[in-house]
N, C-alpha and C positions, 0 to 999 in steps of 0.2 A: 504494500500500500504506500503510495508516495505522500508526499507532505505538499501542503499549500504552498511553499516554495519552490517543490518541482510543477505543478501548477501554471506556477506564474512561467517560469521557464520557459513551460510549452507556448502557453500564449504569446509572449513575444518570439517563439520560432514563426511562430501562425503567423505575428503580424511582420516578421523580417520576408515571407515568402508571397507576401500579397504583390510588392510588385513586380516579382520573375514571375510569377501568376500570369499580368497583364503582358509584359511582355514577351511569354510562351503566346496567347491569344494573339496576338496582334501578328507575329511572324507566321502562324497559323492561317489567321486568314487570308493574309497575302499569297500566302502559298495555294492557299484553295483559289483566290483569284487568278494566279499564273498559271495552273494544269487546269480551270476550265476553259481558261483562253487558246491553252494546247492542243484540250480534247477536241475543241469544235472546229482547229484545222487540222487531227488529224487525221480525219474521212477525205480529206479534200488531195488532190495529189496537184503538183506545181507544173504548166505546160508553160511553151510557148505563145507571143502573142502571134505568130504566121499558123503553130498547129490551130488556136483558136480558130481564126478564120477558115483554115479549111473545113474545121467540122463544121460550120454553121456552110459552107458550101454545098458538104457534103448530106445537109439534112441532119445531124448525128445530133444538134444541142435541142434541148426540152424549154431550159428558160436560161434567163442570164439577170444577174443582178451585178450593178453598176455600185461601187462603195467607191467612198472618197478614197482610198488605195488600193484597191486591186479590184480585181473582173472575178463573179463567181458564178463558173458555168454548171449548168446540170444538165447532163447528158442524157439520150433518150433509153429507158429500161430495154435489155437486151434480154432475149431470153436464156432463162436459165439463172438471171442473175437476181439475188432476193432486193436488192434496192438498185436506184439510178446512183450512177458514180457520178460523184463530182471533182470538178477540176479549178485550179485558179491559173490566173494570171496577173499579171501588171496594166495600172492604167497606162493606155497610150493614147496621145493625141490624133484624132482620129476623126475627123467632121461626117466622114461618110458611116459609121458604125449604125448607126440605129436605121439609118437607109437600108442598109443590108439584111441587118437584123428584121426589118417590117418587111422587106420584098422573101425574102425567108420563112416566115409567118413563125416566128418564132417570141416567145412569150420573154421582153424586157422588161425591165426597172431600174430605178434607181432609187437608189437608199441614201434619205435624208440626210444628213450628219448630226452628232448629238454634241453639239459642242462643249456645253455643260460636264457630262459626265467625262468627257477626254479631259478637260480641263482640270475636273477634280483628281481624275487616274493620275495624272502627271506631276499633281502636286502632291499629291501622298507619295507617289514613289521619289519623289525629289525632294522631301522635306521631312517627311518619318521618319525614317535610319538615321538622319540629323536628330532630330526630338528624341528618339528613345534612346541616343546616344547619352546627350545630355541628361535626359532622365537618372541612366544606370551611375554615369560620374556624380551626381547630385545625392543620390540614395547613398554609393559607397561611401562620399566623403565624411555624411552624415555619420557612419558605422561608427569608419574610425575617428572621427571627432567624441563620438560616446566612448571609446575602448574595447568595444566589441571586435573592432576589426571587419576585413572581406569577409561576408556570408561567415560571422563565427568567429572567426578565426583565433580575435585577440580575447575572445570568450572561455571563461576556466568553464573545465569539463567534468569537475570532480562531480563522484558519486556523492550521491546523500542519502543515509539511512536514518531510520528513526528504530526506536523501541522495540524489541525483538524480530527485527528484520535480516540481523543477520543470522541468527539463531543460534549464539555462543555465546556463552557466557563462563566467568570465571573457573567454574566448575569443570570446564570441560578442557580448563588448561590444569597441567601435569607438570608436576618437577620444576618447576619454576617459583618457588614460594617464594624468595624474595623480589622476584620483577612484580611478581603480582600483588605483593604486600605496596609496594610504592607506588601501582595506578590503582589499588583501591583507596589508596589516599585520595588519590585526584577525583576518582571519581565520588568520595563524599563530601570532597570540598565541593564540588559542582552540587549535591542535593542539601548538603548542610552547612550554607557561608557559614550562618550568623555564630557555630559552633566553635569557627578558629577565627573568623573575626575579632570576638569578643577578647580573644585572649593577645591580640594583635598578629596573629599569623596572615601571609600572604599565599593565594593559590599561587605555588610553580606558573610560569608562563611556557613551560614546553619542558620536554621529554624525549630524552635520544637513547632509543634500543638499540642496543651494539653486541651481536654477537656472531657465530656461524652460520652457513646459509643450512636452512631445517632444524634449529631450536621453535620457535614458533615464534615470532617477533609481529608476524601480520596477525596470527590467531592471538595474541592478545589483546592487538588491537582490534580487534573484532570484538573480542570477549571487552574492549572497554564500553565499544557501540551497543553490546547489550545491555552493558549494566547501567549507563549512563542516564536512561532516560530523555538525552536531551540530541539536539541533532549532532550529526557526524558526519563528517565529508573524508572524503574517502578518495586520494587520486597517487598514484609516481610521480618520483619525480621528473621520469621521463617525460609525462605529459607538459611541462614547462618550454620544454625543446622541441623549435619549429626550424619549417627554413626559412622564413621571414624574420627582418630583422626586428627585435622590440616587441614580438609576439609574446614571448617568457616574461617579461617584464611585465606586459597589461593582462597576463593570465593571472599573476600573484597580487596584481593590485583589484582585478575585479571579485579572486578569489576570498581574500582578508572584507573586501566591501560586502560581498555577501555575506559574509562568517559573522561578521559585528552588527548586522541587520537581524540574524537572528540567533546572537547571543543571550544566555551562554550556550555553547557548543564546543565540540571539538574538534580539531582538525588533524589528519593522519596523512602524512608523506612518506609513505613508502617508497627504499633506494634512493635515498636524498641528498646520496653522494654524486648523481646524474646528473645534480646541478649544483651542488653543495662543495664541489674541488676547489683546493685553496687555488688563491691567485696567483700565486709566485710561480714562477717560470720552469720549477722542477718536473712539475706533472704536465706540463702543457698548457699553452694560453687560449682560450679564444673568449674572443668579445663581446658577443651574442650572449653566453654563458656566463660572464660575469657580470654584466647587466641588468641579468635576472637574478643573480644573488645581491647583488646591491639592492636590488627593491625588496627582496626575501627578508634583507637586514633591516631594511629601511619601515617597512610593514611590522616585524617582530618586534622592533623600538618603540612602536608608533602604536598598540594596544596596549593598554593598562590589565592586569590583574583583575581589578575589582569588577569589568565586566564580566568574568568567566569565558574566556575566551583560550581555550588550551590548543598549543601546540602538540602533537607528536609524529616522531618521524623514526624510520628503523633505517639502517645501515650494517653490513661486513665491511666496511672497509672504515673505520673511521680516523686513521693514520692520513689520508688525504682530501678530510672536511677543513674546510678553513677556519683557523684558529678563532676570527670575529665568531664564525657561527655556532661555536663551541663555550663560547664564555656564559658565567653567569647572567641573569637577565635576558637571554633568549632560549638558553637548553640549561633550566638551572636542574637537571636532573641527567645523571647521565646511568642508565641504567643496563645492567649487565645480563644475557640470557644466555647462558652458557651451558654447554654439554650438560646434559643431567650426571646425577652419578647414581647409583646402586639403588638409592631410595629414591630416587625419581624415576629410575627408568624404569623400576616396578611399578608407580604411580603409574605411569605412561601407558604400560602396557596392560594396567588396570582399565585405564578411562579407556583406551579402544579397544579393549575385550569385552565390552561392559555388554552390544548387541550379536557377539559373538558364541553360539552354541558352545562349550568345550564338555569335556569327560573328566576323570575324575585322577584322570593322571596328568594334568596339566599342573608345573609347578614354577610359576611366572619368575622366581626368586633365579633360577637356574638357568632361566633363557637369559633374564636380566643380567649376571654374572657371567653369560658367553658373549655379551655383547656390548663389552665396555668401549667405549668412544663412541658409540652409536646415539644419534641424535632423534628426537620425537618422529621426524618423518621417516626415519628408516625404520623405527619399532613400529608405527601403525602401516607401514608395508609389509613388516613382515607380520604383521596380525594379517592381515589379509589374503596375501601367499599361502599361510599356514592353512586357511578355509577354504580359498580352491583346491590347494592339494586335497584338503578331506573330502570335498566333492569329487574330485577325478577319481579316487579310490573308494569311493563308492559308500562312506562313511557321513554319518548324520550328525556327528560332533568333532571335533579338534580335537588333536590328542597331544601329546609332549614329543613324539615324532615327527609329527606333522609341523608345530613350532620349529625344533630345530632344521629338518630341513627347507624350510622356509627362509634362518636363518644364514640355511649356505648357499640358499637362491642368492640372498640379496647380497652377497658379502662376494661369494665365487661364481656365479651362476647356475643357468641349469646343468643337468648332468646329458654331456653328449654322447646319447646310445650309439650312434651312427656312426660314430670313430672307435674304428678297428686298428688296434696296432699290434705291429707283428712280435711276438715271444721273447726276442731277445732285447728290445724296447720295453716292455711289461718288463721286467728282470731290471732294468737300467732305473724306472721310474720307481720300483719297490725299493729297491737298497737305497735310493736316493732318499724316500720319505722315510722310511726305517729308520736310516742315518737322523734324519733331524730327532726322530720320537726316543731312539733307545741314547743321545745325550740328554736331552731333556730328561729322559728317568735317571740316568747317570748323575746328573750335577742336584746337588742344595738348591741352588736357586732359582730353579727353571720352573717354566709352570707345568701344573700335570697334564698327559694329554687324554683328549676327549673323546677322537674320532682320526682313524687313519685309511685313506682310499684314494685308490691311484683308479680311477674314474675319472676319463677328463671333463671338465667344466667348458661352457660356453665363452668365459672369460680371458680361455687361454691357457688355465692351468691344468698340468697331464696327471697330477695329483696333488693330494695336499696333507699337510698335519693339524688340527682342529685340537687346540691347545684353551684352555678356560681356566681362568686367576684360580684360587681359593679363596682368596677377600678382594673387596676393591683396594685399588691402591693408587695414593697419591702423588708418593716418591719412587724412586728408584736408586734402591745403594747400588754404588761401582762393580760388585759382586754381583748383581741380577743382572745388570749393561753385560759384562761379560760373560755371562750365560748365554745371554742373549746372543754375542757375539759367536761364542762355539757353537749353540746350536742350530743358528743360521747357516755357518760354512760349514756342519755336519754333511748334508747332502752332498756338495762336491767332494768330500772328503772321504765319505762311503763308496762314491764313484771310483777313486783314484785307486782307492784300498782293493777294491773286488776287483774292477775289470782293467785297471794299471791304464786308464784313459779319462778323460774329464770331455763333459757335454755340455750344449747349450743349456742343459733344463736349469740349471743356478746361478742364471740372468736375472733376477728377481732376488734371489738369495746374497748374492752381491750387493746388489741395488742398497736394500737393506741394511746389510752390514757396514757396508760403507758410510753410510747416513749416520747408523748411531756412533761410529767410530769418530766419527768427524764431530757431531753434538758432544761427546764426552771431551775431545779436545779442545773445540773452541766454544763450547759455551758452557759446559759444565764444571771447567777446571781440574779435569781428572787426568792431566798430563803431568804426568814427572819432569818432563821437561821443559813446559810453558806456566807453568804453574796458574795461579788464580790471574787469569789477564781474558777479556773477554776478547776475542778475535774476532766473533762474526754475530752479528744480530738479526733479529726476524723483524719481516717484514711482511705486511698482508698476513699478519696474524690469526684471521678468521677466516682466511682460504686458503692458500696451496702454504704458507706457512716457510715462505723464501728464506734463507739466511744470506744476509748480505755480508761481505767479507771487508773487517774493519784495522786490515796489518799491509803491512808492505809483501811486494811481488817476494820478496825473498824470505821475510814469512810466510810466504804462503805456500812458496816451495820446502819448507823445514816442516808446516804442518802435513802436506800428504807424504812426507816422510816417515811422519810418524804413524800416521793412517794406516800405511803401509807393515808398517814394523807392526802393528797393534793387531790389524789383519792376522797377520802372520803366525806371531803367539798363537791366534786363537784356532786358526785352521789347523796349527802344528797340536794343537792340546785336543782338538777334537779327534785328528788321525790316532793318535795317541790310546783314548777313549775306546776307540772303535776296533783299534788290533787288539787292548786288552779283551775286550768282548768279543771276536771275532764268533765263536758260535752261537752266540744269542742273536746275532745280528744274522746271522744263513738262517737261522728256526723262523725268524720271527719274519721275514723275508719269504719264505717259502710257504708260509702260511697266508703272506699277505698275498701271494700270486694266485694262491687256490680259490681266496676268498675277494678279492680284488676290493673289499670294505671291511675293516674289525675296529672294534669300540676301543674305548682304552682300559676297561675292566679286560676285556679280551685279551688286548695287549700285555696288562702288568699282571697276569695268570700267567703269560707263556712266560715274561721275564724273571718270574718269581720259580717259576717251575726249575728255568734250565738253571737261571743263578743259585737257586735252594739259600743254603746258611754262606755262602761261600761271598754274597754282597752286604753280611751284617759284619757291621764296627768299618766300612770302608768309608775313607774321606767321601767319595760319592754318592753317600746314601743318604737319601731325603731326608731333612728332621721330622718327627712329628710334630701335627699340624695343632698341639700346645704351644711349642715352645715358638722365641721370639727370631720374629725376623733377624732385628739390631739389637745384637748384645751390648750391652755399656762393660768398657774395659776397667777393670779394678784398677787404684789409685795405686801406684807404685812406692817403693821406701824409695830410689832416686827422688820422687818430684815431693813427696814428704822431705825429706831432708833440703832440696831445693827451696821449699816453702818457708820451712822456719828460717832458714840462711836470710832469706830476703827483708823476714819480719825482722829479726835481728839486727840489718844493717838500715831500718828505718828506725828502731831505736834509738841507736845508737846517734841517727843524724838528729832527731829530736832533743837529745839529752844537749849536744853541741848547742843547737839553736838555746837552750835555755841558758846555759852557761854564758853565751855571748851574750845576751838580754841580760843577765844580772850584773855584768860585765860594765859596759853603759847604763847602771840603774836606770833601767825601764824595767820599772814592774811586770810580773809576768801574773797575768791572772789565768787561774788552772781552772777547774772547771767547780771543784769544790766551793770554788771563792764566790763564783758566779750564781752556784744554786741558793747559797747560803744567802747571799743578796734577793735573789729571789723573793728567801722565805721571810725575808725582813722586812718587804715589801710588802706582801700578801700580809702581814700581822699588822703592819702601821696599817693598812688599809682597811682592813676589820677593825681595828681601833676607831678611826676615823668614823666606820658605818655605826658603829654603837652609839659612837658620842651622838652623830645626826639621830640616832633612833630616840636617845633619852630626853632631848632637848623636846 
């Protein structure tokens, strides 16, 4: 249902279309006048004036009509034919014509002339397309004199909704409790001034959601337009950007004009970095583009608070929003919608399971925990995946199988039946994925695995290892990075071990490795050799998550040095790994060829089988999942002994300083002297209060 505002809207489209209206009409009927004037010579065929006279020689013409420009013969019906043809010609000067014509007995006339109506023909066609000329220039100039622009143009296009029109509300946003704890402020400032009035509070004038692209930054605004009550316009910021010049500019000024005619309200810019780019010359200049941010600034100054007039805008990228449109007083809220974590991505996958059938083995904590980084629109896709899977298999509820593969549609793809690969390739891809799963149960700090299947995916991969936390996790110690590291170059390194040859398929596993070897070097400070110095920073931090490189070329040749060396350790510890285990790695390989998918309960049966007693008390064996990550190292007697030395030699500079001070009599007041002043104080002051009380 629209609002009296879209209404009015329409009406003035109505009344901008009335005169293309008249002007469709009028080249209309012109046109109807010029093809009747066509149709009535097209019967007629063009002769000569010598063929004329031979047919009136020859008996052939019926009549002739004489017009002020041309001769219109009608010939006599022939048989067989359904009408008499006619013919024209040109008038010619002729004094004997109608002698001829009467000795002939042939039926003449001549046709008056209508001077009148040729006079009017000639002056419509000579002065109309003048007039309506003028007209269209007179209408347009008018447009853009108001700010509207050509037919619209300079017209804002935002949407408006009213009161449950969008049909979301707070409720239906997830894992977000703090973003949503700070617009349900706003929106009870907008139902209840007089309540932060009173205490002298001011409503925020705007609001910048800043996170990854699918935390829900539009669904909350959405969820604002429902709770709000009040209108809400709704537009991108793309829609500011025309190819006219000055159009962005009279979009945000007619936009703000409407907003404050039917304040309070809210307004929502979505992507408001499309027009929101600083000015400075790093990201690129153009002028059209800042023009419209100057009025953007110029309108956000230019509203007061007190009417209820609220900004909000969502952006990923806000590292290239210009610093004006960032300050207090126009985004005095900058608000964060970030990844969910563990408790939210179970919210998440609560609120859109909520119209979903499931069964009684669904256990959301578990999908939640295999799908850490994963953002709200990836969890309600793969709610969805999960229920057509249960439909294709012919199932009338969702099960906890159907979630997880659901989960490695969205993550790896589907599984390609259709790709056959030949035996000794199967062989190549098992010990490759083996290799990553059986260091992963080798090492402390690896995570356990979940699922192992050398099934290629649509995605590209010819198998994979399907690894899930035990807890969510915030940090990462140096010891889990290089787990990570070994267990990564596991797969090449099982390659090199079995078949003395290395493949494409640990393009990706490189990929990988190199990345966090690099992040441990230049931004986490986990080099021996570079120690705490940040080398490279991120950039587009809520998209591809760039690191830009902040040392000299010959630093930067010392850091893939190290890269390289760090590498190296870890592929060397992995091979290492994997000879000692040489036959757990053939069993569990030959089992994964027969089966071409096994779990990881699967898995740690066969490893527990061949390993028996002979992996208990080894450095490589997992702690249990009581004890702590990060152990705290006990205080040593060195840094004890260290400690008191130091107290000792502050001592001892104290005892000096007192000695000098008594030295130069300047009293030295200790601390005793000072309390005891205190208390001398505190008792003439009670002294004092009594006397006033007796008096």
């Amino acid at each position: 249902m629209e609002n009296n505002g879209s209404n009015k809207n329409g009406s003035n489209r109505n009344k901008m279309g009335i005169p293309f209206i008249i002007f469709v009409t009028l080249i209309t009927a012109l046109l109807v006048m010029a093809l009747s004037k066509l149709q009535n010579q097209g019967g007629q065929k063009e002769i000569s004036y010598n063929q004329f006279l031979d047919m009136v020689e020859e008996k052939q013409v019926e009549k002739v009509q004489i017009q002020a420009d041309k001769i219109v013969i009608t010939a006599k019906k022939q048989a067989g034919d359904p009408e008499a043809k006619k013919y024209y010609t040109g008038v010619v000067k002729d004094d004997t014509l109608s002698e001829r014509l009467y000795k002939a007995g042939i039926k003449y006339e001549q046709k008056i002339p209508d001077t009148t109506s040729s006079v009017i023909i000639q002056t419509l066609f000579s002065f109309v397309p003048l007039l309506l000329l003028l007209l269209m220039l007179g209408w347009m100039t008018r447009k853009l004199a108001k700010g509207g622009g050509m037919m619209g143009i300079g017209k804002s296009n935002a949407k408006m909704y009213v009161e449950k029109q969008t049909g979301v509300s707070f409720k239906d946003v997830a894992g977000q409790d703090e973003a949503k704890e700070s617009l349900q402020e706003v929106v009870d400032f907008l139902h209840n001034p007089s309540k932060y009035t009173s205490v002298g509070a001011k409503l925020p004038k705007g609001a910048l959601l800043v996170g990854p692209p699918g935390t829900g930054k539009t669904l909350l605004a959405k969820a604002v337009a429902g709770e709000a009550n009040v209108p809400f316009f709704s537009l991108s910021g793309s829609a500011f950007v025309e190819m006219y010049v000055g159009v962005g500019a009279s979009r945000v000024r007619d936009l703000f004009k409407e907003a404050q005619q039917t304040a309070p309200c809210i307004i929502f810019i979505d992507e408001i970095d499309a027009v929101g780019k600083s000015r400075d010359n790093q990201f690129g200049s153009n002028d059209e583009r800042e023009q419209t941010l100057n009025q953007l600034l110029a309108e956000m100054d230019g509203f007061e608070s007190n009417k209820g007039l609220v900004l909000l805008a969502a952006t990923n990228r806000p590292e290239i929003l210009d610093p004006a449109l960032l300050r207090p007083g126009r985004f005095d809220r900058r608000i964060i919608v970030e990844k969910p974590d563990l408790k939210g991505r179970v919210e998440v996958l609560k609120v859109h399971a909520t119209d979903v059938r499931m069964d009684e083995t669904v256990d959301l904590e578990a999908i939640a925990l295999a799908t850490s980084g994963a953002v709200g629109s990836d969890l309600a896709n793969m709610i969805n995946e999960a229920a057509i899977n249960a439909v294709k298999n012919g199932r009338n509820a969702v099960s906890q199988k159907d979630l997880f593969e659901a989960v490695e549609v969205v993550l790896v793809g589907k599984e390609k039946k259709d790709r056959i690969m030949s035996q000794e390739e199967r062989r190549i891809v098992s010990y490759h994925e083996v290799g990553h799963a059986l260091v992963s149960a080798l090492q402390k700090d690896a995570e356990p695995v979940q699922k192992i299947t050398i099934v290629p995916r649509t995605m590209g991969a010819l198998g994979y290892v399907m690894q899930t936390p035990e807890e969510e996790k915030f940090l990462n110690t140096k010891k889990e990075l290089q787990a990570m590291l070994v267990g990564a170059l596991a797969g090449r390194a099982a390659e090199e071990l079995i078949f003395d040859t290395v493949t494409t398929g640990a393009s990706n596993d490189i990929e990988r490795a190199t990345a966090i070897a690099r992040a441990m070097i230049t931004q986490y400070g986990m080099s021996e050799k570079f120690g705490l110095i940040g080398l490279e920073s991120i950039q587009n931090r809520y998209l591809d998550g760039r690191a830009v490189r902040n040392c000299a070329e010959a630093t930067a040749a010392e850091i893939d040095k190290e890269i390289m060396e760090t590498l190296r350790q870890a592929y060397e510890e992995a091979k290492a790994l994997l000879a000692e285990h040489r036959e757990t790695l053939d069993r569990i390989a030959a089992f994964l060829i027969e089966k071409e998918t096994i779990t990881g309960k699967e898995f740690m049966e066969i490893f527990h089988q061949i390993e028996g007693d002979k992996a208990e008390g080894e450095p490589g064996e997992k702690e249990a999942s009581g004890d702590a990550r990060i152990v705290i190292n006990p205080v040593s007697e060195a840094i004890l002994k260290e400690a008191a030395a130091s107290q000792e030699t502050v001592t001892s500079q104290e005892d000096t300083v007192s000695q000098e001070a008594a030295a130069s009599q300047e009293p030295v007041i200790s601390q005793e002297t000072v309390a005891s002043q205190e208390v001398i104080i505190s008792r003439e002051a009670e002294g004092t209060t009594e006397e006033q009380t007796g008096k």
